[in-house]
Residue frames relative to the residue before (quaternion, step in Angstrom):
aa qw qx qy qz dx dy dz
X 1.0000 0.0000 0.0000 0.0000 0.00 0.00 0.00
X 0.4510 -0.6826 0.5434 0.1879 3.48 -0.81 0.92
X 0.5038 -0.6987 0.4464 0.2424 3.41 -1.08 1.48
X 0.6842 -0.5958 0.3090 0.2855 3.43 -1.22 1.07
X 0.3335 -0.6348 0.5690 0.4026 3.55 -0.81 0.00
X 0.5374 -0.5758 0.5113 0.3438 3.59 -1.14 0.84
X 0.0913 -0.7112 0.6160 0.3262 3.87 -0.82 -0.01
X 0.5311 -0.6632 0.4415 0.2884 3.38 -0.87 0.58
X 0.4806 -0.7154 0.4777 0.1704 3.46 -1.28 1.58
X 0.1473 -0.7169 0.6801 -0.0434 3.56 -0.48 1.33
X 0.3833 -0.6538 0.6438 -0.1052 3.30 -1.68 1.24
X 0.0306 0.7707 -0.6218 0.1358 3.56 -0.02 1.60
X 0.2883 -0.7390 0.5598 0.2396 3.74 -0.89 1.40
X 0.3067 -0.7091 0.5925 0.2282 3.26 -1.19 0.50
X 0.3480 -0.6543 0.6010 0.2992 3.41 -1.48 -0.29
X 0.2806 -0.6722 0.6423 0.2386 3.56 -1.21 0.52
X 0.1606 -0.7076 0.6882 -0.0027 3.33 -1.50 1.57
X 0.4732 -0.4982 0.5710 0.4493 3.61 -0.88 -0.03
X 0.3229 0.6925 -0.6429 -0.0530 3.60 -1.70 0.10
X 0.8739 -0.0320 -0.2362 0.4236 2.71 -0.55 1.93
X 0.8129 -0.0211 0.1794 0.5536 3.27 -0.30 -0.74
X 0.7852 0.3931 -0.0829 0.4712 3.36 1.11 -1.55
X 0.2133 -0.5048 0.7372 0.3952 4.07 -1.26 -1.23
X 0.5702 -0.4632 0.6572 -0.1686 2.00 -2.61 1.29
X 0.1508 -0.4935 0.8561 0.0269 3.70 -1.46 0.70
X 0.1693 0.6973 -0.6946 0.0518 3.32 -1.02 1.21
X 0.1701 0.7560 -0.6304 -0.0470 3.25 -1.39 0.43
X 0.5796 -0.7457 0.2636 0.1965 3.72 -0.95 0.83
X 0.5936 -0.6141 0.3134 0.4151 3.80 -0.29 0.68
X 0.7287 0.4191 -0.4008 0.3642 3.09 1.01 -0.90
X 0.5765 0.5429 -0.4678 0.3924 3.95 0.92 -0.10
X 0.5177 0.6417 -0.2986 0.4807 3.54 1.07 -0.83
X 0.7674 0.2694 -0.1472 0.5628 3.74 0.32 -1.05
X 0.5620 0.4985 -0.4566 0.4766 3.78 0.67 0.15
X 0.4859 0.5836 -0.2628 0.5952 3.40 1.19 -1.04
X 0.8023 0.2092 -0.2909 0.4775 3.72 -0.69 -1.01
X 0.7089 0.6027 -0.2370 0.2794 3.59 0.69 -1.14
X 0.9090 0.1000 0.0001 0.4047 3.12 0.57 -1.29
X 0.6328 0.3473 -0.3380 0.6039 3.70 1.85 -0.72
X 0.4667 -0.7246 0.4581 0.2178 4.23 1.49 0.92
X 0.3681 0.6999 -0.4396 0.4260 3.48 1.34 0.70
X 0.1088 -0.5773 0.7811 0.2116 3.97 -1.32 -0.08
X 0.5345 -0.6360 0.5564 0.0159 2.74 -1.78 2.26
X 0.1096 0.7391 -0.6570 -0.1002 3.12 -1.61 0.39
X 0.2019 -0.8547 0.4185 0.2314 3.19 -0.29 0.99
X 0.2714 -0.7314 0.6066 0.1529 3.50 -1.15 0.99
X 0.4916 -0.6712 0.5194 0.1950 3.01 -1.03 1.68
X 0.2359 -0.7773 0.4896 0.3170 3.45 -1.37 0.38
X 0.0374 -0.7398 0.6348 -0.2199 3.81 -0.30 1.63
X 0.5191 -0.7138 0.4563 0.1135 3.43 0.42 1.12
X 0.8903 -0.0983 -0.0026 0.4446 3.77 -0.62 -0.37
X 0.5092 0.6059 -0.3539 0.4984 3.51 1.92 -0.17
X 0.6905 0.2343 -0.3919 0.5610 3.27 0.92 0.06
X 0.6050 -0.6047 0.5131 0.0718 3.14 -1.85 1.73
X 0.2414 -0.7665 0.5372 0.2560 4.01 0.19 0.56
X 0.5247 0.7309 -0.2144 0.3800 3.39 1.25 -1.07
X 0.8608 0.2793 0.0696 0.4196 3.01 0.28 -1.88
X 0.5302 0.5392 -0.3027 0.5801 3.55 2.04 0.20
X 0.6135 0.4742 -0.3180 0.5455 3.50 1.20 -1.09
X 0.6101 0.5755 -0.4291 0.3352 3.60 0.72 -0.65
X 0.7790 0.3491 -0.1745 0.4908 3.68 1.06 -0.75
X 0.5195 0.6152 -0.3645 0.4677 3.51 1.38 -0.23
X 0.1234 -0.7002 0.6861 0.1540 3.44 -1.74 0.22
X 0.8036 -0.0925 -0.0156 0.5877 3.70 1.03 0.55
X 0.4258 -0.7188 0.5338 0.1306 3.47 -1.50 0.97
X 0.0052 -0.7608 0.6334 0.1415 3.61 -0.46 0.02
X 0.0078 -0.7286 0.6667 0.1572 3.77 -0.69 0.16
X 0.3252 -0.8180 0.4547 0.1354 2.96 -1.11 0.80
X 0.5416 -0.3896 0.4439 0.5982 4.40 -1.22 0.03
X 0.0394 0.6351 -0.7649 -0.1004 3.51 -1.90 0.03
X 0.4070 -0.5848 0.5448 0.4422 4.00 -1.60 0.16
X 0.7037 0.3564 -0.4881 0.3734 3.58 0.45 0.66
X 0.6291 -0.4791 0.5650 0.2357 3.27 -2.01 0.80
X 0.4367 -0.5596 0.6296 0.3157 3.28 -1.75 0.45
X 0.5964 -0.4538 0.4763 0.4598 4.23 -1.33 0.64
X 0.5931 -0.5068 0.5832 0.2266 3.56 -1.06 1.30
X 0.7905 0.3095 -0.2862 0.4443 3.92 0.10 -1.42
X 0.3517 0.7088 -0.5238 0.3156 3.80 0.88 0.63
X 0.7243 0.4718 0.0904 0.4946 2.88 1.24 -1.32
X 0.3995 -0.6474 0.5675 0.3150 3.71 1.39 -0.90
X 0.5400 0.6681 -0.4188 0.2943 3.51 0.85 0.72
X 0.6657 -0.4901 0.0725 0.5580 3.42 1.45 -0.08
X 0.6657 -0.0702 0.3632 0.6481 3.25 -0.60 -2.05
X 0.5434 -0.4652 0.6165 0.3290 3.27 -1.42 0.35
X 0.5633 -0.6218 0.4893 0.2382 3.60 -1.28 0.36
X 0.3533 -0.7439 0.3842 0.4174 4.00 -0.13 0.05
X 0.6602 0.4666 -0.2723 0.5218 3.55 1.49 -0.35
X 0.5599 0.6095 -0.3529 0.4365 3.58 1.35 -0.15
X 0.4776 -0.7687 0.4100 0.1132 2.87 -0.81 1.65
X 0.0420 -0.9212 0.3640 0.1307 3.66 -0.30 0.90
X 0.3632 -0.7917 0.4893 0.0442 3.90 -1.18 0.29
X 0.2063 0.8224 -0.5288 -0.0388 3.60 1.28 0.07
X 0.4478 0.7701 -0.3013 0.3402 3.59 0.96 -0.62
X 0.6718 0.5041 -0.1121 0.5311 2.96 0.71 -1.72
X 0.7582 0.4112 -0.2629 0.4323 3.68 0.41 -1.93
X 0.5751 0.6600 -0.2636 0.4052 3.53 0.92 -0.35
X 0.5926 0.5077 -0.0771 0.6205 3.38 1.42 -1.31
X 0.8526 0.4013 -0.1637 0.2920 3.58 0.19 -0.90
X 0.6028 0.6338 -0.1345 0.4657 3.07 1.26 -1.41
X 0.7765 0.1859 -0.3705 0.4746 3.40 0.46 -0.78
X 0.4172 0.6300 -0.5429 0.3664 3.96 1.32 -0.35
X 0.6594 0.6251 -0.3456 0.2346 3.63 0.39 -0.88
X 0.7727 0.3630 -0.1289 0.5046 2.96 1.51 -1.03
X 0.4939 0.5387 -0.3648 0.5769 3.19 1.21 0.20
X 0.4939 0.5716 -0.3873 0.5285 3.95 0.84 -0.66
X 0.7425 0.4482 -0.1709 0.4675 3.41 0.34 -1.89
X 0.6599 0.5272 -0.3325 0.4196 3.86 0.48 -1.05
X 0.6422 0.5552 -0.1171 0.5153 3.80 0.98 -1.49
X 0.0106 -0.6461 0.6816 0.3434 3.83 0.99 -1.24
X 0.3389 0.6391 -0.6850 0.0862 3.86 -0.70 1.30
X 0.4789 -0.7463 0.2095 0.4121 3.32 -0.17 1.14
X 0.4058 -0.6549 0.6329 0.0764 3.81 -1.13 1.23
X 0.2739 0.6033 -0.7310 0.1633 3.70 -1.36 0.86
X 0.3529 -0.7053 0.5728 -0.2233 3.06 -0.77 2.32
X 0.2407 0.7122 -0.6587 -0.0300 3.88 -0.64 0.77
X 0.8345 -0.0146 -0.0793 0.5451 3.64 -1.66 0.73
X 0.7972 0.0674 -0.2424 0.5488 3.67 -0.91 -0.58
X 0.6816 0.4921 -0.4243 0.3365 3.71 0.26 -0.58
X 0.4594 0.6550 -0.2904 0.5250 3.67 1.43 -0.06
X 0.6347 0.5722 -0.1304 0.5028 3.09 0.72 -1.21
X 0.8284 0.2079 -0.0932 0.5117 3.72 0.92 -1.31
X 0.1595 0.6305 -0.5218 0.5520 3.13 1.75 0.59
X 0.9196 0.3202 -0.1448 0.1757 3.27 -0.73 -1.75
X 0.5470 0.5317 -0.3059 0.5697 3.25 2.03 -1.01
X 0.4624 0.6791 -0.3942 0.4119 3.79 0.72 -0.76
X 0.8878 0.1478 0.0474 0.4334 3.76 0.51 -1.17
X 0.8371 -0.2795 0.0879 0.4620 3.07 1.04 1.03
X 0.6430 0.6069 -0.2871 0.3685 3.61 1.17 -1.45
X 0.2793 -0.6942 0.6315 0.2029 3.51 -1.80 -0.47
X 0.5219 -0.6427 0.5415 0.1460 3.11 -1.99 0.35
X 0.0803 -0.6368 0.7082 0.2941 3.43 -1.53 -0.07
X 0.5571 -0.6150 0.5115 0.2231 3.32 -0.82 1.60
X 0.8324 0.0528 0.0415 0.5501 3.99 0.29 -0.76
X 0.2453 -0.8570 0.4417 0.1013 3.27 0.11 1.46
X 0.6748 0.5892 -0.1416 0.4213 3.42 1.20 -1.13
X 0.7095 0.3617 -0.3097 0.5194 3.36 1.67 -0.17
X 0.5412 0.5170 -0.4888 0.4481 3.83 1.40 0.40
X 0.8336 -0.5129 0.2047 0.0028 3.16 -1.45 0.82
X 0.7186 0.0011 -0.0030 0.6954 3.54 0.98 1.15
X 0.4755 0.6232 -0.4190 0.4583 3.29 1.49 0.74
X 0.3039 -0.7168 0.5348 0.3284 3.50 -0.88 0.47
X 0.4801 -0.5599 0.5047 0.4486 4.00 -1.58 0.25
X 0.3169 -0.7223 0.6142 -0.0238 3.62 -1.11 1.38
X 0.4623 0.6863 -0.3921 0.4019 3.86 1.36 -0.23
X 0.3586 -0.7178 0.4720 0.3652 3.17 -1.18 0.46
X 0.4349 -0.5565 0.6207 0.3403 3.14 -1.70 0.63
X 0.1324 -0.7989 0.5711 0.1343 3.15 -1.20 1.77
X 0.3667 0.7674 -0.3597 0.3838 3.04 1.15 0.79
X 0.5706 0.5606 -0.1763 0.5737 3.63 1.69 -0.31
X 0.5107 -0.4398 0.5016 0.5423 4.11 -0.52 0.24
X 0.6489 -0.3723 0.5751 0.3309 3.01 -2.14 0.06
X 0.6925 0.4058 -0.2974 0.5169 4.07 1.06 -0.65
X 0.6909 0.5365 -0.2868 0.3906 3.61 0.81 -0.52
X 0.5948 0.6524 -0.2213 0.4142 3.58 1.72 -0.40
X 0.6467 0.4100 -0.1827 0.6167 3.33 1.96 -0.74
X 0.4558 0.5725 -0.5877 0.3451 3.66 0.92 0.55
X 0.5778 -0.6850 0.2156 0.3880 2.99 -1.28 0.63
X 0.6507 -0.5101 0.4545 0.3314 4.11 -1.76 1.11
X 0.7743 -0.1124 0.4041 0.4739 3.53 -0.02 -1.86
X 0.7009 -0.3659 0.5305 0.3057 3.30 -1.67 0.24
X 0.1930 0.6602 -0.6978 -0.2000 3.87 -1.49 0.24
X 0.6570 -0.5343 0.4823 0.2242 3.11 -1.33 0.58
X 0.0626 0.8216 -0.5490 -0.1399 3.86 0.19 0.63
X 0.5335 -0.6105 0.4782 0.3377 3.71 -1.38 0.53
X 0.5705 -0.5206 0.5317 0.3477 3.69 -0.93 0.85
X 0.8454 0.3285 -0.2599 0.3313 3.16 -1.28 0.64
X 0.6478 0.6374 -0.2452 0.3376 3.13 1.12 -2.02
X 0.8058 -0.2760 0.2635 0.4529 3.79 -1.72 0.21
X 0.7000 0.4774 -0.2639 0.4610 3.31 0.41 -1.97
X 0.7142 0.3409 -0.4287 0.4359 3.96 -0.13 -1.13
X 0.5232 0.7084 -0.3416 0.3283 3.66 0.72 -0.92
X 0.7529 0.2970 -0.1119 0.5765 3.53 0.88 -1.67
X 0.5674 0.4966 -0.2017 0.6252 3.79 1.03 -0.17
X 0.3220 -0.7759 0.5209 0.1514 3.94 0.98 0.79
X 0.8824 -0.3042 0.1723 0.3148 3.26 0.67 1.75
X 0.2047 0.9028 -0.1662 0.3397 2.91 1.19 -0.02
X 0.0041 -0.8679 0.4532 0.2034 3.97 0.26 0.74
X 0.7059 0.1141 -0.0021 0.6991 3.33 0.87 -0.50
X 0.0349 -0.5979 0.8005 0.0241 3.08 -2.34 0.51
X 0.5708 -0.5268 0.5510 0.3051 3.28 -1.61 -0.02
X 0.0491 -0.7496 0.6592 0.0344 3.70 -1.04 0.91
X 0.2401 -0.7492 0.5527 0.2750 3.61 -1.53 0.23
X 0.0406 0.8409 -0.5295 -0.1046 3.07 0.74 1.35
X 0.1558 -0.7034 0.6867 -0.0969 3.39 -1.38 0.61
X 0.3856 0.7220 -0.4080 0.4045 3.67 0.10 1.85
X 0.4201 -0.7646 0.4360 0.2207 3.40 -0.94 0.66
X 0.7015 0.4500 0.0239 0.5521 3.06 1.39 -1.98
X 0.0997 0.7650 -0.6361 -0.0158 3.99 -0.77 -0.14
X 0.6521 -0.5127 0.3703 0.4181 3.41 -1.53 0.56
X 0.3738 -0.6828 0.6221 0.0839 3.47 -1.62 0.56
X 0.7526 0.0070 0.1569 0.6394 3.31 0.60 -1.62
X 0.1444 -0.7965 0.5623 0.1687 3.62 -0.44 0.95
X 0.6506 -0.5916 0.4211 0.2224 3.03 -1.57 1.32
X 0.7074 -0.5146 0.4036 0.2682 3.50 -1.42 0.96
X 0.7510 0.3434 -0.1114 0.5528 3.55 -0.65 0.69
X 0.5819 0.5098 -0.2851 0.5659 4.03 1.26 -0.95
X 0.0150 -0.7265 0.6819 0.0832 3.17 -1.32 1.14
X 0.4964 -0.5423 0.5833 0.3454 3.92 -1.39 0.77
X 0.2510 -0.7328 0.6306 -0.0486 3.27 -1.71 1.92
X 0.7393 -0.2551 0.1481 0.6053 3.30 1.55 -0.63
X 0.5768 -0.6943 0.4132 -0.1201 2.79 -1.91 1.45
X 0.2583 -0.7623 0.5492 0.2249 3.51 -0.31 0.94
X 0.5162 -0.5896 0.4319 0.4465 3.78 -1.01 0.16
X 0.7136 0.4206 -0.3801 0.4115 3.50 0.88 0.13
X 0.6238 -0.5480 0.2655 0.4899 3.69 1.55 0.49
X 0.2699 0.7517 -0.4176 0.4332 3.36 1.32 0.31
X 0.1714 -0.7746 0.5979 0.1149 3.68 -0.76 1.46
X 0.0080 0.7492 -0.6608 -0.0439 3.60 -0.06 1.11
X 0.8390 0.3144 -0.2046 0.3943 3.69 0.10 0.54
X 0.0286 0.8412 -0.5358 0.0673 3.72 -0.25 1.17
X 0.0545 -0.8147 0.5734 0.0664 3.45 -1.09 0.62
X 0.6771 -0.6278 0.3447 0.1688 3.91 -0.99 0.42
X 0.0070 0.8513 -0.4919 -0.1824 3.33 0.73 0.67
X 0.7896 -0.0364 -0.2261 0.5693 3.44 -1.87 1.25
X 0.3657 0.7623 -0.5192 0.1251 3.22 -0.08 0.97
X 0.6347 -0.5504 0.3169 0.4403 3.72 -0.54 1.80
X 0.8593 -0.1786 -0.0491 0.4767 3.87 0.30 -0.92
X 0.8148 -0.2486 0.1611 0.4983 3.47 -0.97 -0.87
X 0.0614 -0.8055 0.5829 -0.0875 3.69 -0.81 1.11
X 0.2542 0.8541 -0.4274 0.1524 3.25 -0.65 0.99
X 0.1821 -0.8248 0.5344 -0.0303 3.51 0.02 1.15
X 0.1394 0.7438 -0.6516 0.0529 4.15 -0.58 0.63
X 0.4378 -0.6727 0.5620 0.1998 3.72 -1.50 0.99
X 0.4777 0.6954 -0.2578 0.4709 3.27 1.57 -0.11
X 0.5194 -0.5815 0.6055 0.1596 4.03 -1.40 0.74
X 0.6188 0.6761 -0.3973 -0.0465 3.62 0.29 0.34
X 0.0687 0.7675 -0.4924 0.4046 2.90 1.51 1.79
X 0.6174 0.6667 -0.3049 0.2851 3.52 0.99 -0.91
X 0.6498 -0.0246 0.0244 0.7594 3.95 0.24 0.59
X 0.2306 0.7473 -0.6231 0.0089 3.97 0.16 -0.13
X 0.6282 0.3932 -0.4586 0.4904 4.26 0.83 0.20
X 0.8430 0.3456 -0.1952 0.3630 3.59 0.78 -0.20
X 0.5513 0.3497 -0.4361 0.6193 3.67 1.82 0.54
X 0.3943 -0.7142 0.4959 0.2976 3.25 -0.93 0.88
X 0.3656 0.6145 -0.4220 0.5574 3.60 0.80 -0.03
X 0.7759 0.1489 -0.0900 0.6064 3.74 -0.52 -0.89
X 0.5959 0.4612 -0.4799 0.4493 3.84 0.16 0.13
X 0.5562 0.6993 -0.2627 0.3641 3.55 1.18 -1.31
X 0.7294 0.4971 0.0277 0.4691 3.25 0.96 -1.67
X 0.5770 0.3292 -0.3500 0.6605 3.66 0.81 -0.70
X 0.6287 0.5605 -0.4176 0.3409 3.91 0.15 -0.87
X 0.6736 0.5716 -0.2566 0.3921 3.32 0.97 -1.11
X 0.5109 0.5233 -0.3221 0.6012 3.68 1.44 -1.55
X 0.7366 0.4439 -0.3959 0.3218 3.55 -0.42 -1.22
X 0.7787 0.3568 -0.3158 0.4082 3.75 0.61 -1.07
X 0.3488 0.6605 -0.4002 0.5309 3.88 1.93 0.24
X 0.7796 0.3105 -0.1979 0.5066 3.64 0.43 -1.29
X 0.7438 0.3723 -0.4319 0.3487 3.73 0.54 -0.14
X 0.4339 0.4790 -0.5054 0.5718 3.82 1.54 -0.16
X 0.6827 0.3753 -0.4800 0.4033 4.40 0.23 -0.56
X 0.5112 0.6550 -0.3901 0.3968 3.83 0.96 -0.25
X 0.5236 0.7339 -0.1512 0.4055 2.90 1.11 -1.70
X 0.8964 0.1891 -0.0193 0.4005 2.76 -0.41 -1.82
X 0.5482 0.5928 -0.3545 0.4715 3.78 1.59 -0.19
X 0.6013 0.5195 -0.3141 0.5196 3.87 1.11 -0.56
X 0.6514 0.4225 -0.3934 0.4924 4.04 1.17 -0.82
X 0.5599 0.4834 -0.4875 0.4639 4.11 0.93 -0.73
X 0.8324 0.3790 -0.3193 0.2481 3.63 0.22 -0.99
X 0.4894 0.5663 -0.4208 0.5126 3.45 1.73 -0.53
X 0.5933 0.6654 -0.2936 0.3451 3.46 0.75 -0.99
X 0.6552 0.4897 -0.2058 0.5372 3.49 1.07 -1.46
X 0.6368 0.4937 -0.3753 0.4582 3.57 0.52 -1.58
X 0.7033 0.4774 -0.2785 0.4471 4.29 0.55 -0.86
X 0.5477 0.6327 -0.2958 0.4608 3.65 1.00 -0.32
């Protein structure tokens, strides 16, 4: 019998929630089963413990990051935005945990795939800003979900984005100017971080898509849900496929450094 193929170890950030008495590492099936399903990866979820977790010594065993959407907001003063709202749901845990992974990911080129809040800490990660309340700036459209709709009827698709010629997204999307997205968000990019280049456009100027210029490997950051059924829309299948065939060339090419070392 021919030895297995390794699947490549994917990293899925959680969020800390209170429950009960105690906290929680939570993270959602559907990111978990996009992972095994569609980027053919085995998940590991990385707890979010802020400086207790070693970026270093995690990237060392990882073959890609995924960050996932959450109902909380990164801290406004991350960014120079102010006070934290009092109704804004918060995560320091998480921002703590993530933020420097990002840049390590990016420094290392391990491959990086970022939905809705992970966008967000994409852009704060490297310099960029937010608008705390997207729906209340000017000539913007409301991006929130309608919790009025099932839990299955919220991830249909919002709107059209405008993708840049050339860029990753039109690339994986055979050229492609536009597609449908279910974006689903409160917050959206303001100032984009140095080095970040715009993948795609809401019709209301909304960047719902960032990529990494000259970046070592695969980097990608969408305001969009396309974990959601991601083996059975081809869209969001399209996209995990891509990450997955990122993390098995970083597998790849991580097993020749260490055979390499072990022979030295």
């Amino acid at each position: 019998m021919p030895p297995r193929t390794p699947l490549p170890l994917i990293g899925v950030s959680a969020c800390r929630k209170a429950a009960g008495h105690a906290t929680s590492h939570c993270v959602g099936d559907k990111y978990v089963d996009a992972v095994i399903e569609a980027a053919e990866g085995l998940p590991v979820i990385v707890p979010a413990m802020g400086s207790a977790v070693d970026p270093a010594a995690l990237l060392d065993r990882l073959d890609g990051l995924l960050l996932t959407g959450s109902p909380s907001n990164l801290d406004p003063e991350l960014y120079g935005g102010g006070r934290r709202p009092r109704d804004d749901t918060a995560d320091p845990h998480r921002d703590a945990t993530t933020l420097p992974l990002i840049r390590a990911c990016i420094d290392r080129g391990v491959p990086l795939l970022a939905l809705c809040r992970g966008l967000q800490e994409v852009n704060v990660a490297l310099g960029g800003s937010l608008h705390g309340r997207l729906h209340e700036i000017p000539g913007r459209d409301d991006h929130r979900s309608d919790k009025t709709r099932s839990y299955a009827e919220r991830y249909d698709p919002r709107h059209p984005v405008t993708l840049t010629p050339g860029g990753l997204l039109a690339r994986l999307y055979d050229g492609a100017s536009s597609i449908e997205v279910n974006s689903l968000h409160g917050q959206g990019i303001d100032r984009l971080a140095p080095g970040l280049a715009a993948l795609a456009m809401a019709p209301d100027g909304t960047i719902e898509a960032v990529g990494r210029q000259g970046a070592k490997g695969f980097v990608l950051a969408v305001q969009w849900h396309p974990e959601w059924q991601a083996a059975h829309i081809e869209t969001h299948r399209r996209l995990f496929a891509a990450f997955g065939d990122a993390c098995r060339i970083h597998l790849q090419s991580r097993g020749s450094h260490e055979r390499s070392g072990a022979l030295a």
